[in-house]
CHARMM internal coordinates of N, CA and C (Angstrom, degrees):
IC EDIT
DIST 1 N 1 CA 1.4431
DIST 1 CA 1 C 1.5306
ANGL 1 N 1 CA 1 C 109.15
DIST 1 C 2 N 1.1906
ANGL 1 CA 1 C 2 N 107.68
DIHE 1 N 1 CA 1 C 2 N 149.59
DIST 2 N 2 CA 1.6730
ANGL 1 C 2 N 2 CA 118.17
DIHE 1 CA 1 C 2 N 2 CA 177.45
DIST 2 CA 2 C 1.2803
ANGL 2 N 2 CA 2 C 91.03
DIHE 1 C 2 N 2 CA 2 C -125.65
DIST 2 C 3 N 1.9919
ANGL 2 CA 2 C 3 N 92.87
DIHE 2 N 2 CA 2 C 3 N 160.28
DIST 3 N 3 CA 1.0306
ANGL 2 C 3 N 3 CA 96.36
DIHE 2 CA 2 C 3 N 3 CA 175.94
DIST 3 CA 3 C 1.6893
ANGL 3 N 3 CA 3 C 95.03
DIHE 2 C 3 N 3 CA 3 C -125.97
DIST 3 C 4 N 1.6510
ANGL 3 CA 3 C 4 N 112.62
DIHE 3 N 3 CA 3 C 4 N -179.59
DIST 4 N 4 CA 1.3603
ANGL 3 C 4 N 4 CA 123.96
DIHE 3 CA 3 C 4 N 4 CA -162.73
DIST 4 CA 4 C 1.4424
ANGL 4 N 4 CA 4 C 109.43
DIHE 3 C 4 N 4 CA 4 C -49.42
DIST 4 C 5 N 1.0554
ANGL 4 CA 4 C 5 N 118.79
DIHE 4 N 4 CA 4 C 5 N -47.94
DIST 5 N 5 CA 1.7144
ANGL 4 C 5 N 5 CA 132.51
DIHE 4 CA 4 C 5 N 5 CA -174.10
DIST 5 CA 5 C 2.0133
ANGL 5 N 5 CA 5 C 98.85
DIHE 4 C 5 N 5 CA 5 C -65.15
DIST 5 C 6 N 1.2466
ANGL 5 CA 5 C 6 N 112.09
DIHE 5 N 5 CA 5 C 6 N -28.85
DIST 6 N 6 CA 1.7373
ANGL 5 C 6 N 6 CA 113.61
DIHE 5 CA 5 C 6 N 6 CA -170.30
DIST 6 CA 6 C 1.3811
ANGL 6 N 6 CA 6 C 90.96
DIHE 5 C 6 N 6 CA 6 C -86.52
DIST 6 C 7 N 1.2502
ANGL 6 CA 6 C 7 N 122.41
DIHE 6 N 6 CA 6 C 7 N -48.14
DIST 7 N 7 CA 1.6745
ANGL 6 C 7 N 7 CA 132.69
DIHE 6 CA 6 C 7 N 7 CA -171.17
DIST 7 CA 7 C 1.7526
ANGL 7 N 7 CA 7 C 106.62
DIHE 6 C 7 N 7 CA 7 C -61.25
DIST 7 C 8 N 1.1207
ANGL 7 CA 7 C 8 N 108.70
DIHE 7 N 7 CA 7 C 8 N -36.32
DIST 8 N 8 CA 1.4514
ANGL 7 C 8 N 8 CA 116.32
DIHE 7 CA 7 C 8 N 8 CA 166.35
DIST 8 CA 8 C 1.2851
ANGL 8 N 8 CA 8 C 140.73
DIHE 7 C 8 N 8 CA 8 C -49.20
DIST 8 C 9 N 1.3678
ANGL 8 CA 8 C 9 N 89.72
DIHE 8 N 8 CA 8 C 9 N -67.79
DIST 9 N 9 CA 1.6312
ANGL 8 C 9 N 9 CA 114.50
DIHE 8 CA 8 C 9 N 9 CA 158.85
DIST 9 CA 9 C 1.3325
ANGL 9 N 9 CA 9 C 131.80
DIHE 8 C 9 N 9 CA 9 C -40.50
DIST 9 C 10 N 1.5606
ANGL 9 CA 9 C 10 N 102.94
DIHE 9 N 9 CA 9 C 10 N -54.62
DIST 10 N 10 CA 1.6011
ANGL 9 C 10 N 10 CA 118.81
DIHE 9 CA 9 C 10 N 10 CA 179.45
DIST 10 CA 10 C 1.8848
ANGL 10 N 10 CA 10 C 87.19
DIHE 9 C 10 N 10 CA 10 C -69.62
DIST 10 C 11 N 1.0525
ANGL 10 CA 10 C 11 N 116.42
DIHE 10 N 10 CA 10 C 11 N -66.88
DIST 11 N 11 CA 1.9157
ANGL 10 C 11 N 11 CA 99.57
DIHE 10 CA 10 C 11 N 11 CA -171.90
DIST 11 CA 11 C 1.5894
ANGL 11 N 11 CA 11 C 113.38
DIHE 10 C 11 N 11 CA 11 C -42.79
DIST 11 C 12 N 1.2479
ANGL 11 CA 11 C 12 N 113.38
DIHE 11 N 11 CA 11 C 12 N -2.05
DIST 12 N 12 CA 1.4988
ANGL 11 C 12 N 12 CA 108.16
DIHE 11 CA 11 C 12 N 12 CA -161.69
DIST 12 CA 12 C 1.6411
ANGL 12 N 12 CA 12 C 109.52
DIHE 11 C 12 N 12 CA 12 C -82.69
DIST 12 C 13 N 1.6871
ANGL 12 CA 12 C 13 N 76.90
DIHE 12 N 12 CA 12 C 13 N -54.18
DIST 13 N 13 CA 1.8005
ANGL 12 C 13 N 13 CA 105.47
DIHE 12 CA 12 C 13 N 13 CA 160.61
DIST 13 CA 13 C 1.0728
ANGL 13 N 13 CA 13 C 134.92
DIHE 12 C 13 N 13 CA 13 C -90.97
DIST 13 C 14 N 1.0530
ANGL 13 CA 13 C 14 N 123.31
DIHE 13 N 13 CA 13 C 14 N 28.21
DIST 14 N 14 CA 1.1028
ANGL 13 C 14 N 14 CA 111.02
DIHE 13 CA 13 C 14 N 14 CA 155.33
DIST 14 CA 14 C 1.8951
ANGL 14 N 14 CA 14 C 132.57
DIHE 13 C 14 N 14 CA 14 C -143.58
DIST 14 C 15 N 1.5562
ANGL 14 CA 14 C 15 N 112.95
DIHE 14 N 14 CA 14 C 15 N 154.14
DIST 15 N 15 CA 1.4243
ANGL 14 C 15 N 15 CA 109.20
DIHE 14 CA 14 C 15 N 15 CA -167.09
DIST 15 CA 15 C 1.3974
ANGL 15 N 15 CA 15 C 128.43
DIHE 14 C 15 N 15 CA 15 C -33.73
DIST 15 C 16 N 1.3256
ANGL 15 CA 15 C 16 N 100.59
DIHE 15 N 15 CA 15 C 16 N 169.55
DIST 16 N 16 CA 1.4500
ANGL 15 C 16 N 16 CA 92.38
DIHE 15 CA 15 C 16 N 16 CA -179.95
DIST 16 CA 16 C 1.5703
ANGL 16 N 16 CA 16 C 117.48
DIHE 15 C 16 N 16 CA 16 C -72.84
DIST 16 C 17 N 1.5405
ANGL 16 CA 16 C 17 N 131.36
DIHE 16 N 16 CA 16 C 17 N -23.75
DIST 17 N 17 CA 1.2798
ANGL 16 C 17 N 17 CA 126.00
DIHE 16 CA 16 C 17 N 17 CA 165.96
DIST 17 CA 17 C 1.5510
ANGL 17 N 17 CA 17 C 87.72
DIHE 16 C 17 N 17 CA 17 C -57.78
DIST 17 C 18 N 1.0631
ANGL 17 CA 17 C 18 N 108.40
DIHE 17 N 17 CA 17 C 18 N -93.31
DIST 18 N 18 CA 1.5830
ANGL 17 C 18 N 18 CA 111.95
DIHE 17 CA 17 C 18 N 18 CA -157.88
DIST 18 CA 18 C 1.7703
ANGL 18 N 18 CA 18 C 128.26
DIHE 17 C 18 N 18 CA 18 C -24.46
DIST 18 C 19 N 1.2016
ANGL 18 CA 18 C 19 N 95.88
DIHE 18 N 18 CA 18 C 19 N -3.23
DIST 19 N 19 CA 1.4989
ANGL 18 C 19 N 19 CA 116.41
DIHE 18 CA 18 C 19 N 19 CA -169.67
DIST 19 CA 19 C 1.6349
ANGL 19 N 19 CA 19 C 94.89
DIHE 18 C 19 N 19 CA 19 C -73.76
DIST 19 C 20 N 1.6939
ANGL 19 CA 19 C 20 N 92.32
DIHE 19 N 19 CA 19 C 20 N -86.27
DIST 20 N 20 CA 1.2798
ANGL 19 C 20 N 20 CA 120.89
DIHE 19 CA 19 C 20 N 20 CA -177.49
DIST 20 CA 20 C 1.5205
ANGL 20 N 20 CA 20 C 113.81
DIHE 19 C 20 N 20 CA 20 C -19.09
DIST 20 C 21 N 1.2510
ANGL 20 CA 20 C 21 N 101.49
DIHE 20 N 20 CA 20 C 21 N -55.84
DIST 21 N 21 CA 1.8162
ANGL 20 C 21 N 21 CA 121.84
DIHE 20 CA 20 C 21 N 21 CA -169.43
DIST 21 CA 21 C 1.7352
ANGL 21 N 21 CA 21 C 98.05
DIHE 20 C 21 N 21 CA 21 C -68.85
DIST 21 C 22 N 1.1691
ANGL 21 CA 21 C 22 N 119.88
DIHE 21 N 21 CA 21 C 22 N -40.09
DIST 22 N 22 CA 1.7001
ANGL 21 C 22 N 22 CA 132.57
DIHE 21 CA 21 C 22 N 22 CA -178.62
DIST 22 CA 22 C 1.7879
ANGL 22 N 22 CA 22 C 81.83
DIHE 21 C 22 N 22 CA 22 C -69.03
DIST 22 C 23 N 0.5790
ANGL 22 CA 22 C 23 N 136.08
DIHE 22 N 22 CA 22 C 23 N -30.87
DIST 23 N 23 CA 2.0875
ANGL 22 C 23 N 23 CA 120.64
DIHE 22 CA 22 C 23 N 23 CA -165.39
DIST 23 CA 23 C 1.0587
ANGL 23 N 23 CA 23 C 98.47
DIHE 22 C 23 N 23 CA 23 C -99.84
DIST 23 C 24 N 1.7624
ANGL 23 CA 23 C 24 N 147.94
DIHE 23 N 23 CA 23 C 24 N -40.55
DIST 24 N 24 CA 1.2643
ANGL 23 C 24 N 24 CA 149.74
DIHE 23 CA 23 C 24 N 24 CA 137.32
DIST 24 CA 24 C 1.3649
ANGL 24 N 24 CA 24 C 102.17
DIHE 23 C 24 N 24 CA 24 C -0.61
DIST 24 C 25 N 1.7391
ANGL 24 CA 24 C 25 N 104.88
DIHE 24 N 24 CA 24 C 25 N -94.04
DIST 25 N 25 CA 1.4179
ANGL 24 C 25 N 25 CA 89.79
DIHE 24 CA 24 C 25 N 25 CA -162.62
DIST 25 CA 25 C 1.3304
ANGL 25 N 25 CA 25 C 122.00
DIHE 24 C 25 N 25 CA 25 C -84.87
DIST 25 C 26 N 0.8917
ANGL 25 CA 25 C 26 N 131.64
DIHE 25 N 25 CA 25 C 26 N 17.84
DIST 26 N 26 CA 1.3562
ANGL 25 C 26 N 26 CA 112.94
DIHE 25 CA 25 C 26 N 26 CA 148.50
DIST 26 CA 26 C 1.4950
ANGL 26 N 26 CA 26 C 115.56
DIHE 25 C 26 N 26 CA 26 C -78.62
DIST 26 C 27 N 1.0127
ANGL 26 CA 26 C 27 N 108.39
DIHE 26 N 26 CA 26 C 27 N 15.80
DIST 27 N 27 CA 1.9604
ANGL 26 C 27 N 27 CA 108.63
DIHE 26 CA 26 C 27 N 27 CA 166.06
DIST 27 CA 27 C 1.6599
ANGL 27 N 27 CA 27 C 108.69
DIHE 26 C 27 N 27 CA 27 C -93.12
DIST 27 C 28 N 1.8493
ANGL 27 CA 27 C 28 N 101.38
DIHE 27 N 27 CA 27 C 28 N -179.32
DIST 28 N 28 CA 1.8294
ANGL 27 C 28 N 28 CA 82.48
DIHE 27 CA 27 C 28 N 28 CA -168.18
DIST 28 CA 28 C 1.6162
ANGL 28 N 28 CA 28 C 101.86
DIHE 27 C 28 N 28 CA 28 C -110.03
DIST 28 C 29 N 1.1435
ANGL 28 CA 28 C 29 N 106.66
DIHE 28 N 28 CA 28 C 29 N 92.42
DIST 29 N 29 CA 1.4743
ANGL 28 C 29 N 29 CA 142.33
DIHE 28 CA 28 C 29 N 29 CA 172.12
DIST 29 CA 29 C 1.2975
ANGL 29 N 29 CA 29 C 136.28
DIHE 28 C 29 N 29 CA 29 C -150.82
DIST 29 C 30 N 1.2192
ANGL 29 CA 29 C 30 N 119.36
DIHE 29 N 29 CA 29 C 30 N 156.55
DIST 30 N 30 CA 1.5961
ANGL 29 C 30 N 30 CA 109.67
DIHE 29 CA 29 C 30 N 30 CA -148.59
DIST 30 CA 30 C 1.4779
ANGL 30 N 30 CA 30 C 96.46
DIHE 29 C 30 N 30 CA 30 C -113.76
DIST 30 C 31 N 1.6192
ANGL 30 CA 30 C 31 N 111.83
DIHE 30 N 30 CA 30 C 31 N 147.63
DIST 31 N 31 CA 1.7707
ANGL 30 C 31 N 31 CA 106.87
DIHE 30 CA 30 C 31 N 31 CA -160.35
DIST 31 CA 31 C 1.7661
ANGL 31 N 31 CA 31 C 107.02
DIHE 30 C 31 N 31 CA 31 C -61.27
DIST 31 C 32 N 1.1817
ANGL 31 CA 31 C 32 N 118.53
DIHE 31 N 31 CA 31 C 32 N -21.27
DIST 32 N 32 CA 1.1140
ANGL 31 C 32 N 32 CA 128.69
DIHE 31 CA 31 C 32 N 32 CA 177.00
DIST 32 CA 32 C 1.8850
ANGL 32 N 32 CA 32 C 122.89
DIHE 31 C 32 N 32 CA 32 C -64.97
DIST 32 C 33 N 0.8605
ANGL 32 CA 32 C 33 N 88.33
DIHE 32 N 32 CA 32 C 33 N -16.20
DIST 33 N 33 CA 1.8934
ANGL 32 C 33 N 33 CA 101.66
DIHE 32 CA 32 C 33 N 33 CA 177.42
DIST 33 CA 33 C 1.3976
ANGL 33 N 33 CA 33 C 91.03
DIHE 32 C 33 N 33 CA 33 C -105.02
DIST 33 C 34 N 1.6355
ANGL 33 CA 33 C 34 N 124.49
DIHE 33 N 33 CA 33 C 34 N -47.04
DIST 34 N 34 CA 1.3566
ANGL 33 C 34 N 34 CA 94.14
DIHE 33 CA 33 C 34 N 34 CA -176.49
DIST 34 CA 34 C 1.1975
ANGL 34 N 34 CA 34 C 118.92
DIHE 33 C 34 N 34 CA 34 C -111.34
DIST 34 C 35 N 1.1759
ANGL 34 CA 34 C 35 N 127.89
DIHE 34 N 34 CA 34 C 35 N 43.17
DIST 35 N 35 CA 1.7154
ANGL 34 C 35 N 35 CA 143.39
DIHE 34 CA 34 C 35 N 35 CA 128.04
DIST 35 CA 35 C 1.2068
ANGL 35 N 35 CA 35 C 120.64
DIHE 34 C 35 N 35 CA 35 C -74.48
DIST 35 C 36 N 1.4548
ANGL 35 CA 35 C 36 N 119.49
DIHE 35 N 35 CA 35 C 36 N -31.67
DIST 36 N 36 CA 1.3495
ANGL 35 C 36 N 36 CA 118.08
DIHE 35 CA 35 C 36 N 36 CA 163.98
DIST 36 CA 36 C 1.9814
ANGL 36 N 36 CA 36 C 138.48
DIHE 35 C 36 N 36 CA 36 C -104.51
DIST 36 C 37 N 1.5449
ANGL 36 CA 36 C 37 N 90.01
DIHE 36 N 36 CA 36 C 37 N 3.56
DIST 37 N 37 CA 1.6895
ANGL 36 C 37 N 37 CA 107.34
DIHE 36 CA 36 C 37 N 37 CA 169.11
DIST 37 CA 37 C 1.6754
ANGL 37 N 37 CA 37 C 110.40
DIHE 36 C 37 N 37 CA 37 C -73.49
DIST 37 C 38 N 1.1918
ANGL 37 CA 37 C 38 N 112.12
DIHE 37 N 37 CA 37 C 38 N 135.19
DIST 38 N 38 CA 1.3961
ANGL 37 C 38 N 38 CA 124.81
DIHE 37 CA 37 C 38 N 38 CA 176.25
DIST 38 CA 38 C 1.3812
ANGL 38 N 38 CA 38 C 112.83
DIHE 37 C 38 N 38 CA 38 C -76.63
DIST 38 C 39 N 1.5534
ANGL 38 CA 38 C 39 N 103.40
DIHE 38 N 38 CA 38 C 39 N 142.05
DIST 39 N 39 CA 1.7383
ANGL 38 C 39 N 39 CA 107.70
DIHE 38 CA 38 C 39 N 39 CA -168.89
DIST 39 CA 39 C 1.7921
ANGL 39 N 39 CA 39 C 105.23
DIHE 38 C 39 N 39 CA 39 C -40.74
DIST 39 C 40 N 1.1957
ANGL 39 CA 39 C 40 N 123.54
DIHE 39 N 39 CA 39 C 40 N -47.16
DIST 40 N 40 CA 1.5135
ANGL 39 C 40 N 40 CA 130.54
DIHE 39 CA 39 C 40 N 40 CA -145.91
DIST 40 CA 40 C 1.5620
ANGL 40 N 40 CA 40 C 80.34
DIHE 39 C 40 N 40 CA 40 C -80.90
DIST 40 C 41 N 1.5305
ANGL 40 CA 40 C 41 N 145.28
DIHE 40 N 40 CA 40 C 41 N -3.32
DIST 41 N 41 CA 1.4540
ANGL 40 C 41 N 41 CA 125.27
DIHE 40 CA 40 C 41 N 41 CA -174.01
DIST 41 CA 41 C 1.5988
ANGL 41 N 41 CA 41 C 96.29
DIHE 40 C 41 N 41 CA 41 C -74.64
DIST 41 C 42 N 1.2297
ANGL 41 CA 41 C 42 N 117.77
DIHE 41 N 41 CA 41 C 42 N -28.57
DIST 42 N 42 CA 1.6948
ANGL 41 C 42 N 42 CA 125.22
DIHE 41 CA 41 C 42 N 42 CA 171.44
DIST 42 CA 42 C 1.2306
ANGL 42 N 42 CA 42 C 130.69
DIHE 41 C 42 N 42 CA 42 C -53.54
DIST 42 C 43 N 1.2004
ANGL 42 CA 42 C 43 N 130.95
DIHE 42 N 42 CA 42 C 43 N 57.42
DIST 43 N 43 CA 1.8014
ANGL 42 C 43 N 43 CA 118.42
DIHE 42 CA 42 C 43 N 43 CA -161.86
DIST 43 CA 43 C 1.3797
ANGL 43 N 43 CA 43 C 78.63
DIHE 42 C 43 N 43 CA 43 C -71.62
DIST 43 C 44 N 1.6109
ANGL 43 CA 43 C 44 N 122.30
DIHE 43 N 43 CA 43 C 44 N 144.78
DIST 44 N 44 CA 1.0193
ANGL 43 C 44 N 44 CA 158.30
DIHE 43 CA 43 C 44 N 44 CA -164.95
DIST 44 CA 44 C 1.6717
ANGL 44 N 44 CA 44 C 105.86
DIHE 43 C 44 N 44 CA 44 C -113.10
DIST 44 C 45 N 1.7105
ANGL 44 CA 44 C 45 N 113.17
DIHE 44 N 44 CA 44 C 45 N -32.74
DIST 45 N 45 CA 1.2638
ANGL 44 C 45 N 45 CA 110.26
DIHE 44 CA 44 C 45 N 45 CA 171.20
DIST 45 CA 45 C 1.4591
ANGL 45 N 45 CA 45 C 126.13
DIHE 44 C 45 N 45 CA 45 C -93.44
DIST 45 C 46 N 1.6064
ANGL 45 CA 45 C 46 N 110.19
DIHE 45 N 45 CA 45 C 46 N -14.26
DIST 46 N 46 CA 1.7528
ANGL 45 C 46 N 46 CA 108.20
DIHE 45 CA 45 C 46 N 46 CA 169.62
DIST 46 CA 46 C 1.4613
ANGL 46 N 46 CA 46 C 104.78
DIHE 45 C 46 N 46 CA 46 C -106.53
DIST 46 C 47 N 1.6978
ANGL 46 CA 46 C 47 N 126.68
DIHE 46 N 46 CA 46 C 47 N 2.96
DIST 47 N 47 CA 1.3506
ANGL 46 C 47 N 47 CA 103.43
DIHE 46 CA 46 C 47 N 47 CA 171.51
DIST 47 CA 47 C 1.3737
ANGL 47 N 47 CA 47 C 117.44
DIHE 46 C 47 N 47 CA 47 C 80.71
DIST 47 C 48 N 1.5926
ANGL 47 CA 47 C 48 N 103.37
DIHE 47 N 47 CA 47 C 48 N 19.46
DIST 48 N 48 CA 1.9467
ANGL 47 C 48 N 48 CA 109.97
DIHE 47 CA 47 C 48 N 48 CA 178.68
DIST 48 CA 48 C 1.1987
ANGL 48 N 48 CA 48 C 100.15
DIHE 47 C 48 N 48 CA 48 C -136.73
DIST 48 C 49 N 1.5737
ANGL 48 CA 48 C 49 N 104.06
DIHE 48 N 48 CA 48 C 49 N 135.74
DIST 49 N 49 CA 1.6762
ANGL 48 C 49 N 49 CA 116.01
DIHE 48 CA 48 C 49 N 49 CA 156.89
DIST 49 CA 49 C 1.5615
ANGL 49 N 49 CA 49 C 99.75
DIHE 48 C 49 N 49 CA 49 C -99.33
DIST 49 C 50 N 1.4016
ANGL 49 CA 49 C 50 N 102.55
DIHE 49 N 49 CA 49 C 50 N 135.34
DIST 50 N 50 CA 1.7173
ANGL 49 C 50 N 50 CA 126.25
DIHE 49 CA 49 C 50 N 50 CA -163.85
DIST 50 CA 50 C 1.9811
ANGL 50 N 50 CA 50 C 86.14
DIHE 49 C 50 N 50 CA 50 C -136.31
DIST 50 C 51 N 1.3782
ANGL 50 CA 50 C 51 N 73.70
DIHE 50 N 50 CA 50 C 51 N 115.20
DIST 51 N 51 CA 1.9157
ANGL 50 C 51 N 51 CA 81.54
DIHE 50 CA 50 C 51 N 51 CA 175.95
DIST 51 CA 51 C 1.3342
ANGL 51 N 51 CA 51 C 93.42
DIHE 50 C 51 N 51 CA 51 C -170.07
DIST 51 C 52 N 1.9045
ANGL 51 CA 51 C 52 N 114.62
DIHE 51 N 51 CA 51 C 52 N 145.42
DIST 52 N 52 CA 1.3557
ANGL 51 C 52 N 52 CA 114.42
DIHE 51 CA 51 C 52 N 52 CA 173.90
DIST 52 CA 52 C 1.7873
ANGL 52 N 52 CA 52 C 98.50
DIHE 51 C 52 N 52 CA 52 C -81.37
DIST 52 C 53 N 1.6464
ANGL 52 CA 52 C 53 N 98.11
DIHE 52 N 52 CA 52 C 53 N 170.05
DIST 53 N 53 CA 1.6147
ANGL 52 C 53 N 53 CA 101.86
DIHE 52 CA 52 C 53 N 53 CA -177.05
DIST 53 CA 53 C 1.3675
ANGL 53 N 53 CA 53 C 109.83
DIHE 52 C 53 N 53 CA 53 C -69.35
DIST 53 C 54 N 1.2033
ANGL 53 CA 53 C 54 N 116.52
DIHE 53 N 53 CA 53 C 54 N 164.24
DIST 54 N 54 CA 2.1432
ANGL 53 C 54 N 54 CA 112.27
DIHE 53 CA 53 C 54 N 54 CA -166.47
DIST 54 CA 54 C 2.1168
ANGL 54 N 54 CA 54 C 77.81
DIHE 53 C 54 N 54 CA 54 C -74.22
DIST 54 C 55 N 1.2380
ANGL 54 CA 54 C 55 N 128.83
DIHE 54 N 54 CA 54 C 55 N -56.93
DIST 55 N 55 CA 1.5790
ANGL 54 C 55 N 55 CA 106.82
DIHE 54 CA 54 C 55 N 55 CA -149.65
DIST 55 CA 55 C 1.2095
ANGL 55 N 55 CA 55 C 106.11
DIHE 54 C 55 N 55 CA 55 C -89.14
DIST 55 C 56 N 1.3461
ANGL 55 CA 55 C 56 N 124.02
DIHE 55 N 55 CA 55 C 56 N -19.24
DIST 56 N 56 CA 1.6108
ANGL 55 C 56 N 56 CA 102.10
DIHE 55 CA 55 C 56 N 56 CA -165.26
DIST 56 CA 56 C 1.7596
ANGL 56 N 56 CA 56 C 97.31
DIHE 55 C 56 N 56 CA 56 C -120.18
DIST 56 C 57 N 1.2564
ANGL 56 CA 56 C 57 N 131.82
DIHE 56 N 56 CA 56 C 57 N -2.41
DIST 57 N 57 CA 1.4471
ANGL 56 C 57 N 57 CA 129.94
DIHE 56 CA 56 C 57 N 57 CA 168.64
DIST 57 CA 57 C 1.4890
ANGL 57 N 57 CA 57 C 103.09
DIHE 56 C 57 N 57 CA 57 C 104.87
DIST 57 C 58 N 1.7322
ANGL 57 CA 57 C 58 N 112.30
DIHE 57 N 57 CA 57 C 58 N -38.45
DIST 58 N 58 CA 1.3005
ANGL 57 C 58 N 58 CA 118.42
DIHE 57 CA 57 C 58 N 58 CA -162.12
DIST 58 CA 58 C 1.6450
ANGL 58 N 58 CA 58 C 106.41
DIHE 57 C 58 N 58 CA 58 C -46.10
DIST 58 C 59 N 1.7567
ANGL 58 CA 58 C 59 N 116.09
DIHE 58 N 58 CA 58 C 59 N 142.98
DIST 59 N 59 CA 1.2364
ANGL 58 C 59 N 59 CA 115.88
DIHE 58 CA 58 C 59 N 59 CA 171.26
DIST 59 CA 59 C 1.3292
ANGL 59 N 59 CA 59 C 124.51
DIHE 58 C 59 N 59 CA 59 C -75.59
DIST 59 C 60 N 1.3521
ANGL 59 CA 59 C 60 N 113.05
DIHE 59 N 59 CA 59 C 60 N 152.62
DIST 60 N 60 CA 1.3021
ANGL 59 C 60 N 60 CA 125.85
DIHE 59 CA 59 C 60 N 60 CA 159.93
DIST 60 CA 60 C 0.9705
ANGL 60 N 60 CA 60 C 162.01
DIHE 59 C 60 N 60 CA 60 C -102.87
DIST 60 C 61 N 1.4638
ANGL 60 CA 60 C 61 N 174.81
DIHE 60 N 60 CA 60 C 61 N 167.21
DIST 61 N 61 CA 1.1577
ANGL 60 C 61 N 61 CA 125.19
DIHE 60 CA 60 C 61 N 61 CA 174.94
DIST 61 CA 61 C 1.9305
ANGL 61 N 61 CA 61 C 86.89
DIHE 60 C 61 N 61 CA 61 C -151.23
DIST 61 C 62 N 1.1161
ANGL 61 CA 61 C 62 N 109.52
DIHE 61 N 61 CA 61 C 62 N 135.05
DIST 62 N 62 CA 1.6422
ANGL 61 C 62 N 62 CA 101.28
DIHE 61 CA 61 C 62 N 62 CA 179.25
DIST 62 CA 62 C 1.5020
ANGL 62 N 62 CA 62 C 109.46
DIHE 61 C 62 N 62 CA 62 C -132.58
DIST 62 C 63 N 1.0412
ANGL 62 CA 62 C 63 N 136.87
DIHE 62 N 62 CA 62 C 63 N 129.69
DIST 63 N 63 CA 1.8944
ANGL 62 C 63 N 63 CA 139.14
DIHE 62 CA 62 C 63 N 63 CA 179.27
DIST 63 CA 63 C 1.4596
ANGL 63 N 63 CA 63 C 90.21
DIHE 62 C 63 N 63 CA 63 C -76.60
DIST 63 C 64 N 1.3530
ANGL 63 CA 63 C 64 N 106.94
DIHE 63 N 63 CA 63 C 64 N 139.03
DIST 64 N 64 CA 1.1302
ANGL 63 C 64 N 64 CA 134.89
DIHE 63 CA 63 C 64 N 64 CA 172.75
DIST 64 CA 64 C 1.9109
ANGL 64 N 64 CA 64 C 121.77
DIHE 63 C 64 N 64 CA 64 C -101.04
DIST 64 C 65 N 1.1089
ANGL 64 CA 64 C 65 N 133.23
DIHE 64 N 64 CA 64 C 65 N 109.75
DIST 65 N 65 CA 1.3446
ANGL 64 C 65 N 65 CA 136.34
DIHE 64 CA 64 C 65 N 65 CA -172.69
DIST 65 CA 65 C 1.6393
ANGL 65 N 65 CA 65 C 106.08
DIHE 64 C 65 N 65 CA 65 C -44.01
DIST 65 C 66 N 1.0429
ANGL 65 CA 65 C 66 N 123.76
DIHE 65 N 65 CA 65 C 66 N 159.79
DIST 66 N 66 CA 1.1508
ANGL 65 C 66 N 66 CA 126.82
DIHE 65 CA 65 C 66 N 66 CA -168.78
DIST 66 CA 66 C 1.9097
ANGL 66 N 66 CA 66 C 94.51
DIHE 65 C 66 N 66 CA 66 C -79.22
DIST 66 C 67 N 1.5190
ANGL 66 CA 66 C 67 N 100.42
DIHE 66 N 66 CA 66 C 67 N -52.83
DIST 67 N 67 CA 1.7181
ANGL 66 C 67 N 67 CA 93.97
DIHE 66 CA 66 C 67 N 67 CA 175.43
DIST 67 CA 67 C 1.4184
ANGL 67 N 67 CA 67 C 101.26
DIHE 66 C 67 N 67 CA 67 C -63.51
DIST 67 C 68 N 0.9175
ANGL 67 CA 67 C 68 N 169.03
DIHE 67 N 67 CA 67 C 68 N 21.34
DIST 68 N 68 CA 1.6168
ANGL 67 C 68 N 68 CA 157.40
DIHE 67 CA 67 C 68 N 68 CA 131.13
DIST 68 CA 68 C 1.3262
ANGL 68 N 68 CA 68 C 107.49
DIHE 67 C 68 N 68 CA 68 C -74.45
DIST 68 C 69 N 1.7787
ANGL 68 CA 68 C 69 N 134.43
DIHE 68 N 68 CA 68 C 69 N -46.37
DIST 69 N 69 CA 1.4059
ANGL 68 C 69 N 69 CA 113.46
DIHE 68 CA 68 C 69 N 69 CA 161.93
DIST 69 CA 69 C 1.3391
ANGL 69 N 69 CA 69 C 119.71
DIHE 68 C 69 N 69 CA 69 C -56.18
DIST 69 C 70 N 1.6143
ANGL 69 CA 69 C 70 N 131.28
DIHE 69 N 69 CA 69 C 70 N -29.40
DIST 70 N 70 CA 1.1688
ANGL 69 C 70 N 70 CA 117.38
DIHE 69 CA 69 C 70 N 70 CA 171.47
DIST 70 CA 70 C 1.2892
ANGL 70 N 70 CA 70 C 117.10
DIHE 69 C 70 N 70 CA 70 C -67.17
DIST 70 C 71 N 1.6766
ANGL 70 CA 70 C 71 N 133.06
DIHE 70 N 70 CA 70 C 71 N -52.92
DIST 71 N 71 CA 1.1361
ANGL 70 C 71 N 71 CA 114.21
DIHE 70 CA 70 C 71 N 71 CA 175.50
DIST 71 CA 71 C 1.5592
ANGL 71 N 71 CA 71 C 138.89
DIHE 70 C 71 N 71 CA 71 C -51.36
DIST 71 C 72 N 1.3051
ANGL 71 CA 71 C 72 N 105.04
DIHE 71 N 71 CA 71 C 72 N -14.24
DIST 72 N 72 CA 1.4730
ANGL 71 C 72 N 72 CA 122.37
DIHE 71 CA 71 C 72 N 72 CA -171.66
DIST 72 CA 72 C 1.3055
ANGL 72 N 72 CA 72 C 93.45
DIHE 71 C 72 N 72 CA 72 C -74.89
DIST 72 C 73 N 1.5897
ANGL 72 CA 72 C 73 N 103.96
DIHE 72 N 72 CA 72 C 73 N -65.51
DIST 73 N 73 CA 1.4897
ANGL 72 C 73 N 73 CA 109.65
DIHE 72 CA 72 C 73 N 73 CA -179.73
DIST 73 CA 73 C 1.7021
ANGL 73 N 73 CA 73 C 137.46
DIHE 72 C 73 N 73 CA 73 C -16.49
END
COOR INIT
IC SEED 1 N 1 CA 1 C
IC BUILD
């Protein structure tokens, strides 16, 4: 676990891929769905990742921070 001040830091330093993927998980999804969700599960214009779960299919739907559409972006 990190905390806000560790979570900070690492966004501070690091690239812009590496960013994006750092704002991911701290969303409530498991790295495994989103290592395996396809770019387009991201609408970029409502701010949701829509992907079924990697083991059981069930859908998902997760809001995305506005700084996570930018980093994606």
């Amino acid at each position: 676990m990190f905390d806000q001040e560790e979570v900070k830091s690492l966004l501070a330093h690091a690239s812009v891929n590496m960013r994006a993927m750092l704002l991911l998980a701290c969303r409530p999804a498991s790295q495994t769905d989103l290592a395996l969700a396809p770019i387009d599960a991201a609408d970029l214009v409502t701010g949701w990742l829509t992907l079924p779960r990697a083991k059981t299919a069930i859908p998902r739907r997760v809001p995305l921070w506005p700084e996570t559409v930018t980093a994606i972006r």
